[in-house]
C-alpha positions as CSV (number, residue, x, y, z in Angstrom):
1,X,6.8,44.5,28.7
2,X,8.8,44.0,31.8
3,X,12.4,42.8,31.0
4,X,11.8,39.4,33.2
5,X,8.7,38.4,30.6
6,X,11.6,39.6,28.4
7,X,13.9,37.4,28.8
8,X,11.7,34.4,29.2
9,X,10.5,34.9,25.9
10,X,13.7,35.1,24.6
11,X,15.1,31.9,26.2
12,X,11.7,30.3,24.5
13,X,12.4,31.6,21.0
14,X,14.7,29.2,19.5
15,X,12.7,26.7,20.8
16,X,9.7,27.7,19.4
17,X,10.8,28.4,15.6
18,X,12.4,25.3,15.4
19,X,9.1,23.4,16.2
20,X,6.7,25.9,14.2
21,X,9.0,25.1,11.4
22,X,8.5,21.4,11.5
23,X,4.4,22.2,12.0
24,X,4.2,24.7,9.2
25,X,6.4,22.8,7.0
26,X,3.9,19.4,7.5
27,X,1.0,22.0,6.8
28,X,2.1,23.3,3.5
29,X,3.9,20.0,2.2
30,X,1.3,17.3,3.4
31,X,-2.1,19.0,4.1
32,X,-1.8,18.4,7.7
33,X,-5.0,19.2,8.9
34,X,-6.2,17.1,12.2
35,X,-9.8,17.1,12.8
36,X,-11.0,13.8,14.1
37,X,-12.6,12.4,17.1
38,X,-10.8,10.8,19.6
39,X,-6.9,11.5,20.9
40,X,-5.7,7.8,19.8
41,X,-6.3,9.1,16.0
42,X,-5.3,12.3,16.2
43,X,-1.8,10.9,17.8
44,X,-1.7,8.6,15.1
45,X,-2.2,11.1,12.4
46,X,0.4,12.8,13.7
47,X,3.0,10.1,14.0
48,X,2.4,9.1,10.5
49,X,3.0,13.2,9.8
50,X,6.0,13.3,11.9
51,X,7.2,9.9,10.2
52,X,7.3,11.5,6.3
53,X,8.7,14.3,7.3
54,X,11.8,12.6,8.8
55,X,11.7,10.7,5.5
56,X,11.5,14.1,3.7
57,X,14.5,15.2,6.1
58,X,16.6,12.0,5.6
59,X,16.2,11.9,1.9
60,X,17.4,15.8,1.6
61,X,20.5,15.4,3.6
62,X,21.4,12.7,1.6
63,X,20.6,14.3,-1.7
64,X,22.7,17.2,-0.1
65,X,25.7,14.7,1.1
66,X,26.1,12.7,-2.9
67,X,25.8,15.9,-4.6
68,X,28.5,18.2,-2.3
């Protein structure tokens, strides 16, 4: 691999697990599956996906903050 693809996908990398995190974390916890027809449900499945896991996010760090 030349060491210019190299260093792009390094600089990418962080980026990248931190957002397959979030997607494989919604795939095991809620079932997130999206197979429908049209964008406008698709986008609003994955709002609602987006939206529990912040609640699931929120409700951890404050679990984490009461207990120390």
């Amino acid at each position: 691999m030349p060491s210019a693809t190299a260093q792009a996908n390094a600089k990418k990398l962080s980026v990248r697990a931190a957002v397959e995190h979030v997607f494989a974390h919604q795939k095991m916890r809620f079932g997130l599956f999206i197979r429908t027809i049209g964008l406008a449900r698709a986008e609003a499945k994955l709002t609602l996906a987006n939206l529990a896991y912040n609640f699931d996010r929120l409700i951890f760090h404050e679990h984490r903050a009461a207990t120390g």
